[in-house]
N, C-alpha and C positions, 0 to 999 in steps of 0.2 A: 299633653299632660303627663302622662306615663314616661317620656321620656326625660322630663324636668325632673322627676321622683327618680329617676335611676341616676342623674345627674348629681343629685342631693345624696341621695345614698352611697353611691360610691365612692366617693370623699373621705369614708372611714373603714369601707370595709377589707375583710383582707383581701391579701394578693389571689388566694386560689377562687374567694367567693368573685372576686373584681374580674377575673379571668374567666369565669362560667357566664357569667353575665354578660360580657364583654362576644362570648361565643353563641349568646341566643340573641343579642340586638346584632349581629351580623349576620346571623342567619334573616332575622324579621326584615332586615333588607333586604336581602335577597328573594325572600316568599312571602311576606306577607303582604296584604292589600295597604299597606299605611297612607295614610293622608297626607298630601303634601304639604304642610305644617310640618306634621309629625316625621316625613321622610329628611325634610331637612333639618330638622331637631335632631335626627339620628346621628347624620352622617356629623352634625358638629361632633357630636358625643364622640364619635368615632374617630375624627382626628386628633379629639382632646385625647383621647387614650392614646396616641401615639407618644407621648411624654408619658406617658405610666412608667414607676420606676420600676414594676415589676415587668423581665422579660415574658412571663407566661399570659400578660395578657396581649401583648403584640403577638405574641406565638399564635393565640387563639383566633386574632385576629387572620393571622398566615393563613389560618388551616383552612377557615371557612372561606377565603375567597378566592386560595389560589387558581383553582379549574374555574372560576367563572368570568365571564367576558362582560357581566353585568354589576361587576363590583365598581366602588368608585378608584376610580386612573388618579386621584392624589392617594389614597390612602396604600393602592398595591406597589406606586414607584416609591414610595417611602418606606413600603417596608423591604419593598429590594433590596433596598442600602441600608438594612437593618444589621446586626450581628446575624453569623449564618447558621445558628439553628431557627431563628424566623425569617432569613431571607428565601434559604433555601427551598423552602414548597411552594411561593412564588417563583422563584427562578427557573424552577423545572418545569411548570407545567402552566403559570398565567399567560393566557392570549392576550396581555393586554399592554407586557413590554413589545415595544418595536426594537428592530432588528441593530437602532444606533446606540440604545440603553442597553443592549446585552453586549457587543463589543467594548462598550467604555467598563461595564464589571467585569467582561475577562480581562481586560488591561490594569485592572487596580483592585479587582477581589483576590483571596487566596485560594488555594485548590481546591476547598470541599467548595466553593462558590462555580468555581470554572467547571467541577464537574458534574454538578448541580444543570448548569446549562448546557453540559455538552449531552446531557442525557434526554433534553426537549425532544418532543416529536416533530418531524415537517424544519429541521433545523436548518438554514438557509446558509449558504456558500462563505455570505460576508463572514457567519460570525462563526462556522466553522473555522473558516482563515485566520482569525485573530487566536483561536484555542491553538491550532496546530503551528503559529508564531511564538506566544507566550506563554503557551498553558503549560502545566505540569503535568508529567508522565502520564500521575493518576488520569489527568483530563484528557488526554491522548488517546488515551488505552477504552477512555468511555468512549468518546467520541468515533472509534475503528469501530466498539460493539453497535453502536449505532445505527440500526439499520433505516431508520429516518432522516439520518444526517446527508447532506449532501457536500459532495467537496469536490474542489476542484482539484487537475492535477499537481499545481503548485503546494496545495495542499498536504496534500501525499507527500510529494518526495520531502519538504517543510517536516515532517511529523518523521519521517525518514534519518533527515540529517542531524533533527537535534536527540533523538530518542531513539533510533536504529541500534543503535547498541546493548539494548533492555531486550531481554529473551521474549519477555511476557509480551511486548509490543511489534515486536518480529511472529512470533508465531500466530498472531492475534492478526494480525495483517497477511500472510502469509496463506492462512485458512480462505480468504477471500476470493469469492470468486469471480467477482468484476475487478478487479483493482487490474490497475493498467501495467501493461509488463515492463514500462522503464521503471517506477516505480517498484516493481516484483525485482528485478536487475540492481538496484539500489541500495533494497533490503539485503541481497545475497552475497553483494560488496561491503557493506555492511557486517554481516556476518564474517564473511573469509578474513577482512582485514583485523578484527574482534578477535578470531580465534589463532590468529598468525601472532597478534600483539600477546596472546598468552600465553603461547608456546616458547617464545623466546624468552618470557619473561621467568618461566619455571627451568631456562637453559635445555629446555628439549631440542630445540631445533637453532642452529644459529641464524641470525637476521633473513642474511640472503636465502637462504632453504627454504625458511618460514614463505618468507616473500616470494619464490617462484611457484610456490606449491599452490598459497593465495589467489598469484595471477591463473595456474589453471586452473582453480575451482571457479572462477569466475569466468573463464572464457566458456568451459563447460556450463555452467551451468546459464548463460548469456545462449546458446543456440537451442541449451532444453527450454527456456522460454520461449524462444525467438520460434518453436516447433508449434508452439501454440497459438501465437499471433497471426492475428490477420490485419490486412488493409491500412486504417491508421494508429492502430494499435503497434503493429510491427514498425511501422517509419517511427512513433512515439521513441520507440524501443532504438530503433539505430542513428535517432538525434540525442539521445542521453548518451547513449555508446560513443559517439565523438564527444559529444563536448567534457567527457570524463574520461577521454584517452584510453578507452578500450578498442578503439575500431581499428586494431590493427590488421596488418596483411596476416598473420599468423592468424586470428581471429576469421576473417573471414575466408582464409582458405582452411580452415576446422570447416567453418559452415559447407562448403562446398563438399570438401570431404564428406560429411555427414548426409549427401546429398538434398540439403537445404537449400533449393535455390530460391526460394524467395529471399531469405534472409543475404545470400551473395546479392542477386539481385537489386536490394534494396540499399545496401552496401555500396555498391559504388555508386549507388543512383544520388545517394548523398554525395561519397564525397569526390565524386567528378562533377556533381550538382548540374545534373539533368533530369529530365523526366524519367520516373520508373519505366514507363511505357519506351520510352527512348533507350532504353540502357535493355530494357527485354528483346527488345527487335534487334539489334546488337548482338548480346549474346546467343541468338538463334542463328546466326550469321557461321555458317560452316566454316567462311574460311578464318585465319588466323588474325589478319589485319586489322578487321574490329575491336577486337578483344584486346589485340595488343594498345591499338592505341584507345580504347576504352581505359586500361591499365594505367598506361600513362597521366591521361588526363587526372584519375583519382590519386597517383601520387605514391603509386604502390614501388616499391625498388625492384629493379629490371631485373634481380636477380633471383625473382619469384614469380616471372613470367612463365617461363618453362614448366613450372608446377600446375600455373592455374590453368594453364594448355594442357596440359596432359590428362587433367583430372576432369575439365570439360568432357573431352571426349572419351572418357569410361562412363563419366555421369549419360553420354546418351549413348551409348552401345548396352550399359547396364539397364537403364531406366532410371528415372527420380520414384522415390520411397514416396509412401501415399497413406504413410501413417504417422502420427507424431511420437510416438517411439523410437521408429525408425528412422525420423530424422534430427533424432536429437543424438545417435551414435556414428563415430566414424566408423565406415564402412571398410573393412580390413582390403580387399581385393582394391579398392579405390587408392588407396595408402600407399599398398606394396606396390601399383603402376607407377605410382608421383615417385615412391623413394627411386626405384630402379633406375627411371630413368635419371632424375635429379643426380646421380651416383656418377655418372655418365657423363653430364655435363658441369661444363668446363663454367659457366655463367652462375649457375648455381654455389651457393655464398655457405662457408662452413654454419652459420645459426640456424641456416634454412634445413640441412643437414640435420642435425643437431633433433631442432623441432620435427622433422617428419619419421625421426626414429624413434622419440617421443608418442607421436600419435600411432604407431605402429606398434611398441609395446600394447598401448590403452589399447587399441582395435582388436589385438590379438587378445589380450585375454576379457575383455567385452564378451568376444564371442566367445568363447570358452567358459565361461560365467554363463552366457545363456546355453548353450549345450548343456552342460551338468544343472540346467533349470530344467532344461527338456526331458533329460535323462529321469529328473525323479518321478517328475510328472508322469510319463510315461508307465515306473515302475508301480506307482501310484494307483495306476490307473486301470492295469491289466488284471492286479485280483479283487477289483473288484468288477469289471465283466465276469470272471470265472465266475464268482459269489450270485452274480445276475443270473449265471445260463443255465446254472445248480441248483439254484429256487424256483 
């Protein structure tokens, strides 16, 4: 009966009275004891109000049922596909779309809708994948803040290649401390090629400068990752690095230099495409013959054999670094063995040349950069023991 009288009444009243009303019969759904009569009395009421011309009472309707799992499933997927100042507090937070109604509104909503959904909690792989395919920055940027979102890594490097280029979504990624280092390697390539494109474009740098300076920030900054992975994260890492032509012999004898050797390790294990375990029992192999034709088989030019022999064997007379600091820099005494000898011989190719005088610049003042850190530190540091031993 009650509900025929709000039936009849609302027929003439205004928009804001039609709208309050419309927000206490949706509540009375949800909590009151109603009669089943009167329960299905309601909900007609309630879908008739889906044609109300006024938005503010579909809005009302929004508000009251978005968080609940006990609203009716025609009234909340209709209002999903509502205009999106009423779609949207369903969109964020109803339990009651499934996972194939929120993919088809990132495929055909606009951005406050996509990022309306990318801010769900418990947000599932699928319909992550379809934000990080279609969605806009905005929805990108939500979905990285998201720490309920899950994704996959196709997802990533996806959110990578279309929007890598946005500061706000590099450093917002960047800050992360799961996110997978081919992925982190993607971003930084990303980056370098970004700031190489605007360098030339302001004529500071010409093309090719720009572009080699590019490639070492990225091979650099490709083993400061690589210091930090482990297991399948690192192979992650050294299957991106090929199939995006960074896995060069120049590359992985950085790493080695750097005394990095998982990241060498993991290096040819790709690309002679053997077992890591197989390529490690190998390289443990004193004499030369392994290695050489380990060498061979990954495809590396013979004429940077004689490096990666030389640098082997300072890497085990030094020892390997046991810190990722320290194996994210080349090691200066490791550098000036490989140049000397490389000097020397007659097999060794003027680039190879070229690159190891390169890394012997960085290595030298590397260290010299951390010596004048020591230094201050140190100076730092002495007055205030005196100030200690004085009080």
């Amino acid at each position: 009966m009650i509900v025929r009288q709000f039936i009849s009444w609302i027929r003439t009243a205004p928009a804001g009275e039609r709208a309050e009303a419309t927000r206490a019969l949706a509540r009375a759904w949800l909590i009151s004891d109603l009669s089943e009569d009167d329960r299905i009395a309601a909900e007609g009421a309630l879908l008739m109000l889906l044609d109300d011309p006024s938005p503010l009472v579909r809005q009302a309707m929004s508000e009251v049922f978005a968080r609940s799992s006990d609203a009716p499933a025609a009234i909340v997927q209709a209002l999903s596909l509502d205009q999106p100042s009423i779609a949207l507090p369903v969109l964020e937070h109803s339990p009651l779309l499934i996972d194939a109604d929120l993919v088809d509104i990132v495929a055909t909503g606009n951005s406050d809708t996509q990022c309306a959904i990318a801010r769900r909690i418990n947000l599932p792989p699928s319909v992550s994948a379809a934000i990080a395919e279609v969605g806009s920055a905005a929805a990108a940027l939500e979905l990285i803040e998201n720490a309920y979102a899950e994704l996959a890594p196709f997802s990533w490097d996806r959110i990578v290649e279309r929007h890598g280029h946005l500061a706000a979504i590099r450093e917002a990624m960047l800050v992360l401390e799961g996110l997978p280092a081919a992925t982190r390697a993607a971003l930084v390539a990303k980056l370098s090629e970004t700031l190489a494109q605007f360098v030339v474009a302001r004529n500071w740098l010409s093309a090719d400068r720009a572009g080699r300076l590019a490639s070492d920030a990225r091979e650099r900054s490709a083993v400061n990752i690589a210091a930090r992975s482990r297991g399948d994260d690192m192979l992650g890492l050294v299957r991106h690095l090929r199939a995006t032509g960074q896995l060069t012999a120049g590359l992985i004898l950085r790493a080695l230099l750097s005394g990095n050797l998982e990241l060498f390790d993991a290096a040819l294990a790709e690309l002679a495409d053997l077992p890591l375990a197989r390529v490690t029992a190998l390289l443990h192999d004193r004499g030369g013959a392994s290695l050489q034709a380990l060498l061979i088989r990954a495809g590396l030019p013979e004429s940077t054999f004689g490096a990666f022999r030389i640098a082997l064997e300072v890497s085990r007379e030094t020892g390997f670094v046991d810190t990722i600091g320290g194996a994210a820099r080349l090691r200066r005494r490791m550098v000036e063995r490989v140049l000397t000898h490389c000097e020397t011989d007659r097999k060794a190719a003027e680039p190879l040349l070229i690159l190891l005088r390169r890394f012997a610049t960085e290595s030298a003042r590397e260290e010299a950069r951390l010596f004048c850190e020591e230094l201050v530190a140190d100076e730092a540091f002495v007055p205030a023991v005196r100030d200690l031993i004085a009080a």
